[in-house]
LUMLUMMI-383802 format. One record per atom (N, C-alpha, C): x, y, z; residue in one letter. Coordinates in pm, whole numbers, plus 50000, padded with zeros to 5 digits. Layout:
BEGIN
XYZa/...
***
This chain:
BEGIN
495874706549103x/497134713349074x/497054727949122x/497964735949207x/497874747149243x/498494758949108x/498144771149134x/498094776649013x/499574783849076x/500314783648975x/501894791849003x/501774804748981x/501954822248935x/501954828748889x/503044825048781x/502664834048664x/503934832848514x/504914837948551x/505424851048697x/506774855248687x/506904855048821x/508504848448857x/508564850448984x/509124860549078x/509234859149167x/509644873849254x/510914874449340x/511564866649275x/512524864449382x/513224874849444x/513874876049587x/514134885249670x/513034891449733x/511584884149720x/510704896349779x/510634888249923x/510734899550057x/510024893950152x/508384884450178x/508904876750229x/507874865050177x/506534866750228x/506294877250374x/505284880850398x/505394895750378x/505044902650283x/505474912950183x/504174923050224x/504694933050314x/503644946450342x/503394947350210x/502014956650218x/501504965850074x/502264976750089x/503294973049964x/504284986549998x/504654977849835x/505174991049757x/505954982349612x/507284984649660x/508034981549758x/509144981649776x/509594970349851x/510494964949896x/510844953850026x/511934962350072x/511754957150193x/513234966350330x/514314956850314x/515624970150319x/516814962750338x/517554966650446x/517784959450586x/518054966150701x/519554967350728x/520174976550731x/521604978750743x/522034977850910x/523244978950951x/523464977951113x/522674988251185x/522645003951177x/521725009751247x/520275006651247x/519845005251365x/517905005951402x/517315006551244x/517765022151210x/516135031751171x/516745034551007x/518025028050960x/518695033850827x/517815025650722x/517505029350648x/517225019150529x/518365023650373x/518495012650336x/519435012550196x/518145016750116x/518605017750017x/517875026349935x/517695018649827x/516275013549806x/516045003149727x/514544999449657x/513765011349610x/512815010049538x/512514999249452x/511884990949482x/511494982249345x/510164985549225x/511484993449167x/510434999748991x/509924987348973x/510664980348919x/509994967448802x/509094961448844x/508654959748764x/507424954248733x/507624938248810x/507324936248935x/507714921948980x/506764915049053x/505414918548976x/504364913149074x/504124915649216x/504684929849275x/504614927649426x/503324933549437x/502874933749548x/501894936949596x/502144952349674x/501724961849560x/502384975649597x/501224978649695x/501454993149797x/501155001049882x/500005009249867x/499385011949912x/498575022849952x/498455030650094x/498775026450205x/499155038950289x/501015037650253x/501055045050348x/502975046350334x/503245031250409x/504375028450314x/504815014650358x/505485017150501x/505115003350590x/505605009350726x/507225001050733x/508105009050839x/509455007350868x/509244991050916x/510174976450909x/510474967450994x/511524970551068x/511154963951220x/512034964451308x/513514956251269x/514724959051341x/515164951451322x/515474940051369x/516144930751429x/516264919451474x/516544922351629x/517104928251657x/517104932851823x/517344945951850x/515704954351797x/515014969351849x/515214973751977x/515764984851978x/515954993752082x/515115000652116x/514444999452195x/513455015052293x/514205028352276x/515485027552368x/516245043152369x/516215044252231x/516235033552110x/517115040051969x/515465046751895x/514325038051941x/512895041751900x/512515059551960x/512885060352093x/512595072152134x/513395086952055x/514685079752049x/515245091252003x/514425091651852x/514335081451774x/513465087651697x/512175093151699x/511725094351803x/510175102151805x/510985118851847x/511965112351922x/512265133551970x/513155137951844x/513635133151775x/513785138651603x/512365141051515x/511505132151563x/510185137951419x/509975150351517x/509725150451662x/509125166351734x/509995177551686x/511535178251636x/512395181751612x/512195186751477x/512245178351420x/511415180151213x/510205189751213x/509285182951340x/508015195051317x/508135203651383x/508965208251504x/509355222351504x/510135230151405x/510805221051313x/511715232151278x/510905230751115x/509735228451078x/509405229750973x/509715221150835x/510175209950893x/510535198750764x/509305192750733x/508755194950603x/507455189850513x/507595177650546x/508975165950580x/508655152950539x/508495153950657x/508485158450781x/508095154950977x/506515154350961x/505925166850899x/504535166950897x/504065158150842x/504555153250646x/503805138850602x/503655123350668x/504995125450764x/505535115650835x/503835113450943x/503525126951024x/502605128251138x/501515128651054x/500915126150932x/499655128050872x/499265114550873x/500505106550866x/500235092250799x/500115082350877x/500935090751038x/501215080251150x/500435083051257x/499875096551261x/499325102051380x/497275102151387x/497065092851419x/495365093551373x/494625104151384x/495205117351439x/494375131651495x/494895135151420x/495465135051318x/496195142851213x/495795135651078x/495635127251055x/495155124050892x/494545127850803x/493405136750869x/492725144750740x/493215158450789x/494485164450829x/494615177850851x/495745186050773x/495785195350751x/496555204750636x/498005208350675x/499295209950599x/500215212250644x/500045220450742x/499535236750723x/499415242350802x/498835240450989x/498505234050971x/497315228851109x/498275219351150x/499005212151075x/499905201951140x/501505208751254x/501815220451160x/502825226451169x/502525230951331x/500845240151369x/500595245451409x/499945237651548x/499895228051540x/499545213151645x/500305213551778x/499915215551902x/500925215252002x/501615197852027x/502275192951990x/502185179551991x/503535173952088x/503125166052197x/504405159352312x/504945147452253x/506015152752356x/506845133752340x/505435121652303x/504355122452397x/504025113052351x/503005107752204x/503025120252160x/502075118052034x/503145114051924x/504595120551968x/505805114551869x/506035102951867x/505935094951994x/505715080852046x/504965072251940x/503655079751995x/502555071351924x/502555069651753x/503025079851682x/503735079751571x/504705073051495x/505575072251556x/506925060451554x/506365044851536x/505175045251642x/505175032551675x/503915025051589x/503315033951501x/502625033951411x/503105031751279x/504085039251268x/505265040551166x/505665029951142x/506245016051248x/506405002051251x/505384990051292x/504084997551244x/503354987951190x/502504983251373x/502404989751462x/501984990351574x/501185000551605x/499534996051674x/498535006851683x/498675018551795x/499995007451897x/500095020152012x/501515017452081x/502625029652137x/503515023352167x/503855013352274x/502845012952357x/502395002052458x/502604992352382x/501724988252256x/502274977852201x/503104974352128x/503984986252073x/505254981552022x/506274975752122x/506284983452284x/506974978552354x/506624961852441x/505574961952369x/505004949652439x/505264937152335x/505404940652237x/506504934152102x/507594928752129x/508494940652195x/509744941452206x/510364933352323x/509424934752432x/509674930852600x/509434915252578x/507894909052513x/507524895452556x/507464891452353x/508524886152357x/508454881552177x/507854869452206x/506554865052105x/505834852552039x/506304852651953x/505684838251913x/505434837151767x/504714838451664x/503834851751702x/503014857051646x/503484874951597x/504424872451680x/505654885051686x/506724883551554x/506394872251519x/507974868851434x/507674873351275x/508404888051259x/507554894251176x/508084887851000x/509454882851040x/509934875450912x/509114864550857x/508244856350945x/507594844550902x/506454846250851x/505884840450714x/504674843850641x/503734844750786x/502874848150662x/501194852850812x/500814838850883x/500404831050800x/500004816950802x/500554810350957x/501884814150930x/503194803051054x/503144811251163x/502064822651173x/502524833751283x/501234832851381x/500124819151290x/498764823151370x/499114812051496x/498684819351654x/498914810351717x/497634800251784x/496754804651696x/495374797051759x/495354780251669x/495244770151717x/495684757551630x/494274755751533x/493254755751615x/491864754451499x/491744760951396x/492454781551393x/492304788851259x/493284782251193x/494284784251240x/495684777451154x/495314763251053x/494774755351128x/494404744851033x/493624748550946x/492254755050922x/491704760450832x/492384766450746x/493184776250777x/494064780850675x/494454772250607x/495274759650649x/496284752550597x/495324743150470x/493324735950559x/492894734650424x/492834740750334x/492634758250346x/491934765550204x/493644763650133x/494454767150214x/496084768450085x/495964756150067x/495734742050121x/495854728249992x/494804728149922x/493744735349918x/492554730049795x/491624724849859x/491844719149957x/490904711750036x/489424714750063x/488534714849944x/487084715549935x/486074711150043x/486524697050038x/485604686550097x/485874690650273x/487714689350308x/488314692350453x/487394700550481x/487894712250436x/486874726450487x/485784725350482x/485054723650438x/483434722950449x/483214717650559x/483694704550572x/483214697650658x/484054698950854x/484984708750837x/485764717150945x/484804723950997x/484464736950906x/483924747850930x/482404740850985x/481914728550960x/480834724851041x/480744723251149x/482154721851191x/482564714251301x/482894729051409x/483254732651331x/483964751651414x/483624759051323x/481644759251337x/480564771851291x/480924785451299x/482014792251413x/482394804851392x/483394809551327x/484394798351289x/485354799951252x/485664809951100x/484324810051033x/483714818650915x/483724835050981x/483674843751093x/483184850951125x/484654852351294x/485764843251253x/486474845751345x/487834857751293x/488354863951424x/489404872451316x/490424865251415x/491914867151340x/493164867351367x/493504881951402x/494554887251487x/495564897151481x/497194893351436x/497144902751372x/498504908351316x/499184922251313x/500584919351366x/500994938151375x/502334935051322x/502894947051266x/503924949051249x/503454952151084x/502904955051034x/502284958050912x/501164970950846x/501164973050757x/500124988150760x/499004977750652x/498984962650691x/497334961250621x/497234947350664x/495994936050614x/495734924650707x/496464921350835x/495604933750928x/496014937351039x/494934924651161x/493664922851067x/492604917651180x/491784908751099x/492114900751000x/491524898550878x/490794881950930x/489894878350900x/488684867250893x/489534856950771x/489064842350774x/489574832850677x/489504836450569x/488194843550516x/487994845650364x/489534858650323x/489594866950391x/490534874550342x/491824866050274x/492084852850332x/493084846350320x/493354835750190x/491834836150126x/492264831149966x/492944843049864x/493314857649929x/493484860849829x/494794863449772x/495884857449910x/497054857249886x/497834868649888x/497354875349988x/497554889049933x/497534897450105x/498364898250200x/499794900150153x/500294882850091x/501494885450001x/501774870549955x/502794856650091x/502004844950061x/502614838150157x/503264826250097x/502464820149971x/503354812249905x/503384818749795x/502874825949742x/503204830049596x/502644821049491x/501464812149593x/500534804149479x/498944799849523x/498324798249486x/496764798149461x/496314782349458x/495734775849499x/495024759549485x/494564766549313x/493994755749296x/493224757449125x/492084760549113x/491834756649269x/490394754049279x/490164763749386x/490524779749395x/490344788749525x/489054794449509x/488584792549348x/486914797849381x/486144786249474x/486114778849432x/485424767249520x/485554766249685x/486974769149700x/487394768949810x/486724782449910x/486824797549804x/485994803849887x/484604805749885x/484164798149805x/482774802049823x/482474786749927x/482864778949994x/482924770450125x/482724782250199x/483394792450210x/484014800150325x/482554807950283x/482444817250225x/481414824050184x/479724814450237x/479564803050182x/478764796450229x/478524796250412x/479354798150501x/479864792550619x/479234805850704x/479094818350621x/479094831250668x/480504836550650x/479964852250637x/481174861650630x/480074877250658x/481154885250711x/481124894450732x/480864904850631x/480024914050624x/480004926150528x/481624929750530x/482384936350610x/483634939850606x/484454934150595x/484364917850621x/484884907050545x/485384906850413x/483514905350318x/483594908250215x/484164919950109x/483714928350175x/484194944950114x/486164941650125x/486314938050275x/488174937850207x/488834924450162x/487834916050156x/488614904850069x/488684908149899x/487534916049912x/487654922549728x/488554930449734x/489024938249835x/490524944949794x/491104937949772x/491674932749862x/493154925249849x/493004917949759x/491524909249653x/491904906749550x/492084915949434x/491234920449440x/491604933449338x/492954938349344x/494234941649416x/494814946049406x/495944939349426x/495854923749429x/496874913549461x/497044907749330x/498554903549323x/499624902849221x/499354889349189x/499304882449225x/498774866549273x/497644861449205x/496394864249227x/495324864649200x/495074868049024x/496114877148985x/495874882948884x/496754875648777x/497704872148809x/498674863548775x/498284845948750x/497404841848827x/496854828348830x/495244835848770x/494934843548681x/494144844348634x/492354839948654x/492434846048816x/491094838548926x/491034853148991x/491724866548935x/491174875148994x/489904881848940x/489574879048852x/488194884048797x/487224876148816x/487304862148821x/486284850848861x/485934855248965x/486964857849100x/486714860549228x/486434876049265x/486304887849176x/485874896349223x/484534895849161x/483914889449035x/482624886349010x/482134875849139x/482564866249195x/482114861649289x/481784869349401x/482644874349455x/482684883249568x/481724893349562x/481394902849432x/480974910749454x/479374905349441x/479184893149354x/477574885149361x/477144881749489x/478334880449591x/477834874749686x/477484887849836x/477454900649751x/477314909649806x/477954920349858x/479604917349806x/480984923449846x/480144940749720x/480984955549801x/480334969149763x/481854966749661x/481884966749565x/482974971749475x/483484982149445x/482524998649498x/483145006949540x/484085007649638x/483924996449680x/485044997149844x/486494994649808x/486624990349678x/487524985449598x/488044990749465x/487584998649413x/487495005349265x/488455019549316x/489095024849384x/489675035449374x/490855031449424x/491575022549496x/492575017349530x/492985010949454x/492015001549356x/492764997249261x/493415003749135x/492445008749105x/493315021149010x/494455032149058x/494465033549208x/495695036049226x/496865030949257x/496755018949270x/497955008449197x/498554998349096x/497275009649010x/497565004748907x/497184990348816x/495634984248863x/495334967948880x/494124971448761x/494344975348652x/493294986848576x/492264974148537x/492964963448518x/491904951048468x/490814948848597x/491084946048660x/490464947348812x/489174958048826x/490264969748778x/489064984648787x/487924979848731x/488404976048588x/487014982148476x/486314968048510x/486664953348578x/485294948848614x/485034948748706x/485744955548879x/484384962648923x/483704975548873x/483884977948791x/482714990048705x/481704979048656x/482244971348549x/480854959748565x/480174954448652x/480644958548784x/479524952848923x/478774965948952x/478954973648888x/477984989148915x/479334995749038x/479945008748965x/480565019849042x/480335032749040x/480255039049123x/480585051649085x/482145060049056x/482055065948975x/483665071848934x/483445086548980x/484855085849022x/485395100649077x/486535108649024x/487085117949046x/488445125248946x/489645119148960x/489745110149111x/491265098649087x/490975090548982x/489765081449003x/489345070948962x/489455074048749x/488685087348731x/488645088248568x/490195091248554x/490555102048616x/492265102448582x/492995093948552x/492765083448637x/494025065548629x/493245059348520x/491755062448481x/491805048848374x/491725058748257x/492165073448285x/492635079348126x/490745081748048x/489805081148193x/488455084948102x/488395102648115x/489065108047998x/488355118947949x/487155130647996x/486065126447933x/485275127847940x/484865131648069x/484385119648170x/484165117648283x/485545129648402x/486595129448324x/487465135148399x/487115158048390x/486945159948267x/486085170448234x/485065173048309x/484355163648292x/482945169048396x/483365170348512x/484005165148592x/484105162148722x/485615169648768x/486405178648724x/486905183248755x/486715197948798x/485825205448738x/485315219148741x/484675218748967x/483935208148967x/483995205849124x/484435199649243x/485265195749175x/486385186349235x/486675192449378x/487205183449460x/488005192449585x/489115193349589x/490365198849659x/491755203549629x/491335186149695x/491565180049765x/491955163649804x/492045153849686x/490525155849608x/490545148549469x/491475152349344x/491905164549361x/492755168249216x/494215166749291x/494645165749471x/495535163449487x/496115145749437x/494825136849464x/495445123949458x/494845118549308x/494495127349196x/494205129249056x/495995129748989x/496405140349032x/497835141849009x/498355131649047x/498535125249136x/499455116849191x/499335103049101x/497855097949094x/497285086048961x/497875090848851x/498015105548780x/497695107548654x/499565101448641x/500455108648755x/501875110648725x/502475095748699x/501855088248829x/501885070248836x/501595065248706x/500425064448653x/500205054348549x/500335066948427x/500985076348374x/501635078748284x/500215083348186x/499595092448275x/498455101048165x/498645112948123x/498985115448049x/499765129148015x/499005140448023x/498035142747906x/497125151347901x/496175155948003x/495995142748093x/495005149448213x/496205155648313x/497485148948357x/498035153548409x/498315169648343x/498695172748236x/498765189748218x/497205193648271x/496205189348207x/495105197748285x/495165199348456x/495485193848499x/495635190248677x/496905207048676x/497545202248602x/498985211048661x/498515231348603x/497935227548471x/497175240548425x/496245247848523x/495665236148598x/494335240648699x/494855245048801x/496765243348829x/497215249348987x/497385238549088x/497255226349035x/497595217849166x/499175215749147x/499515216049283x/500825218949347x/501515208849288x/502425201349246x/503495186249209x/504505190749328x/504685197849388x/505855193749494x/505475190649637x/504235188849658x/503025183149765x/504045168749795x/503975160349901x/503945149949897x/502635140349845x/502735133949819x/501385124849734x/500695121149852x/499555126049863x/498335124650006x/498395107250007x/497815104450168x/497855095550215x/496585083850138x/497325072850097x/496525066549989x/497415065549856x/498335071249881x/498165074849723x/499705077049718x/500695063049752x/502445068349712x/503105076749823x/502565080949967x/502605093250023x/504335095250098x/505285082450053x/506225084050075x/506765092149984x/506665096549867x/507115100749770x/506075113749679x/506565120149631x/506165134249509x/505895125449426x/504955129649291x/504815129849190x/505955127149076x/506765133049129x/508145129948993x/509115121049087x/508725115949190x/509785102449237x/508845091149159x/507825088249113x/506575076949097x/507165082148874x/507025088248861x/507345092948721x/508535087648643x/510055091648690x/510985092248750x/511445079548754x/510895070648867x/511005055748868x/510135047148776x/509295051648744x/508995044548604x/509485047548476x/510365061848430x/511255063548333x/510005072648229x/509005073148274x/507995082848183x/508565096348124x/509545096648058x/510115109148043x/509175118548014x/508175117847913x/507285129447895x/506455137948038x/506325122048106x/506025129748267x/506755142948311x/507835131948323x/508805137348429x/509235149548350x/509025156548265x/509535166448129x/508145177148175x/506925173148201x/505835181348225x/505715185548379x/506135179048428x/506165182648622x/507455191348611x/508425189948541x/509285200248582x/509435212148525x/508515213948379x/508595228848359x/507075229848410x/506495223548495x/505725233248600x/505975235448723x/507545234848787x/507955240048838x/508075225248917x/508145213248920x/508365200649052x/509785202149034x/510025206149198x/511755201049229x/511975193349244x/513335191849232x/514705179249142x/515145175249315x/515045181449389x/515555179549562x/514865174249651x/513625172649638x/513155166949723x/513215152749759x/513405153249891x/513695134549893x/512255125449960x/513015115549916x/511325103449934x/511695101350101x/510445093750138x/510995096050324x/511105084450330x/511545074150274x/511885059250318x/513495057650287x/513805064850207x/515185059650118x/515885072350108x/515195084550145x/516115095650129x/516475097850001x/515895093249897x/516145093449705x/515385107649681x/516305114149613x/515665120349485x/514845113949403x/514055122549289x/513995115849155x/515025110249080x/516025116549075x/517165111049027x/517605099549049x/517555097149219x/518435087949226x/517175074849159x/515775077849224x/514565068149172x/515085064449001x/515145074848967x/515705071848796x/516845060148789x/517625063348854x/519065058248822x/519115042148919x/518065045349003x/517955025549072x/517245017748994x/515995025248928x/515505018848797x/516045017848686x/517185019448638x/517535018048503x/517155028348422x/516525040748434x/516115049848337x/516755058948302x/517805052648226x/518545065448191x/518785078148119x/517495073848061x/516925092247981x/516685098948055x/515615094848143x/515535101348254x/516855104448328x/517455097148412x/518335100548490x/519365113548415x/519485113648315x/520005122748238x/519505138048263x/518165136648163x/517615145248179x/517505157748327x/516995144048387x/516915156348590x/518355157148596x/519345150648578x/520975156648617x/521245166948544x/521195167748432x/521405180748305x/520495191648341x/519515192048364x/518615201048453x/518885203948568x/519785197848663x/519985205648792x/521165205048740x/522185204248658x/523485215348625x/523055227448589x/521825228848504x/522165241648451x/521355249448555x/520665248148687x/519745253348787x/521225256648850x/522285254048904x/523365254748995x/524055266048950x/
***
């Protein structure tokens, strides 16, 4: 019997980027409706910035003009052009507003940006997307229906039926197939991922699990796997909705990590999306904790010690955990200590959005009440949806909130 999750998701794109949102594409290229998904709906939320989907018949001229608008944004000094180039531009990811501002950067690094932006490593290959469409191109169809090699594909198709005995006796047959990768683009994650990545459901393709997926991966595990294999199949379980939901995500990150998977590779992403059951047993596989990591699980203690040497990077994406999962007290220490709340949330960590859009859309009023008498503005917009906090308030249902930031920017006017 395959394991269902207890809640379903309906409306989510079925091969669902790590993004807690799904796209809603209106007639222009590059518009998106504005459509955060607060609730709690099992998706499989984000950790870099969720990337743009194309639409059904992408324009080059309509792609370019958007790269000579971001050169446009970062000449003329718009914070969201630079977060935009931190997140999209690989010579730019670990670099400071300032240095970004200050970057001589051409048409073609705006290019290469854009085309990163939609889930493509170079614009060569976005246009090479666009010019010769497969069916490996077809970005609406789960991952599974998109592989065009027939030997992985079938493997896949045993581990999603359960198929113990099939697979074993496959993978004898096609010895590399343990140690083979797929490509995928149009996405910001299981971009190049090996079979084992693929029990974990995660990005989601059916929205269900065999019963038997420990068994099934430790076939795969048996067969060989990759160190980097291992290390990101424990993400994506750790941080998949699926897994956690069919109640085989802790079996399988104790598996994974026995079988040699680093659970540090996994323990700080998960707590920044919030998968806290996940966290605290890879801490039972041996972790080390850092000032995101104690911030999101609300350890005290550990957050004390380790804040006095912290780096502005760690107390930047400390804030951003503390504002997300609703820690109050460490968040005032963060904001007492001088870290900025009107930053965009560093890359990793929400980076489409501030601190009080993540607050805000979860309805945390005490948050969202402490970021703004330390000064977080009510104006800033998220770079996917163009939302305020406000409006984040008011698509989620929070209407204390939504109150609150409106009654506060009357009496600011």
């Amino acid at each position: 019997m395959p394991c269902y999750p207890s809640r379903s998701a309906k409306g989510r794109i079925r091969s669902a980027d790590r993004t807690e949102v799904h796209l809603v594409f209106t007639t222009q290229f590059d518009e998106l409706s504005f459509c955060p998904q607060i609730a709690d709906l099992g998706i499989r939320k984000e950790v870099r910035m969720p990337v743009k989907r194309l639409p059904s018949n992408p324009s080059l001229d309509h792609l370019k003009h958007q790269a000579k608008d971001l050169l446009k944004g970062h000449a003329g000094g718009d914070p969201g052009a630079v977060q935009r180039l931190r997140e999209f531009h690989p010579r730019l990811l670990n670099a400071t507003d300032p240095e970004i501002f200050a970057a001589s950067l051409k048409l073609s690094d705006a290019l290469l940006a854009i085309a990163r932006e939609y889930g493509f490593p170079s614009w060569a290959r976005l246009k090479s997307h666009i010019a010769n469409p497969t069916r490996a191109n077809q970005l609406d169809l789960p991952h599974h229906e998109r592989i065009e090699d027939p030997i992985f594909r079938h493997a896949v198709d045993l581990l999603d039926g359960g198929d113990v005995a099939g697979l074993r006796a496959y993978l004898k047959r096609h010895p590399k197939l343990a140690r083979q990768h797929v490509a995928f683009e149009g996405g910001n994650y299981f971009r190049n991922p090996t079979l084992l990545e693929f029990v974990a459901e995660n990005p989601v393709r059916h929205n269900v699990l065999p019963a038997n997926i420990l068994e099934v991966a430790k076939v795969i595990l048996d067969a060989g796997a990759e160190q980097a294999a291992l290390n990101e199949t424990l993400v994506l379980v750790s941080t998949g909705s699926v897994p956690r939901e069919c109640r085989v995500q802790i079996p399988l990150i104790d598996l994974l990590c026995d079988r040699g998977a680093d659970p540090n590779a996994a323990l700080q992403i998960s707590v920044v999306l919030g998968e806290l059951e996940a966290a605290h047993a890879l801490i039972e596989c041996g972790t080390s904790i850092n000032l995101p990591i104690a911030a999101g699980l609300g350890h005290m203690a550990d957050f004390a010690r380790l804040l006095p040497s912290s780096t502005g990077e760690d107390r930047h994406l400390a804030l951003t955990v503390a504002a997300d999962l609703g820690q109050f007290e460490i968040l005032k220490l963060l904001l007492e200590a001088g870290v900025d709340p009107n930053r965009y949330n560093p890359v990793g960590g929400h980076s489409h959005t501030t601190p009080l859009h993540q607050a805000a859309g979860k309805g945390y009023d005490n948050i969202v009440r402490l970021l703004v008498e330390h000064g977080a503005r009510l104006d800033i917009r998220d770079l996917l949806w163009n939302g305020t906090p406000a409006d984040w308030a008011r698509h989620g249902g929070r209407k204390e909130v939504d109150a609150y930031l409106h009654a506060h920017e009357a009496k600011n006017e």
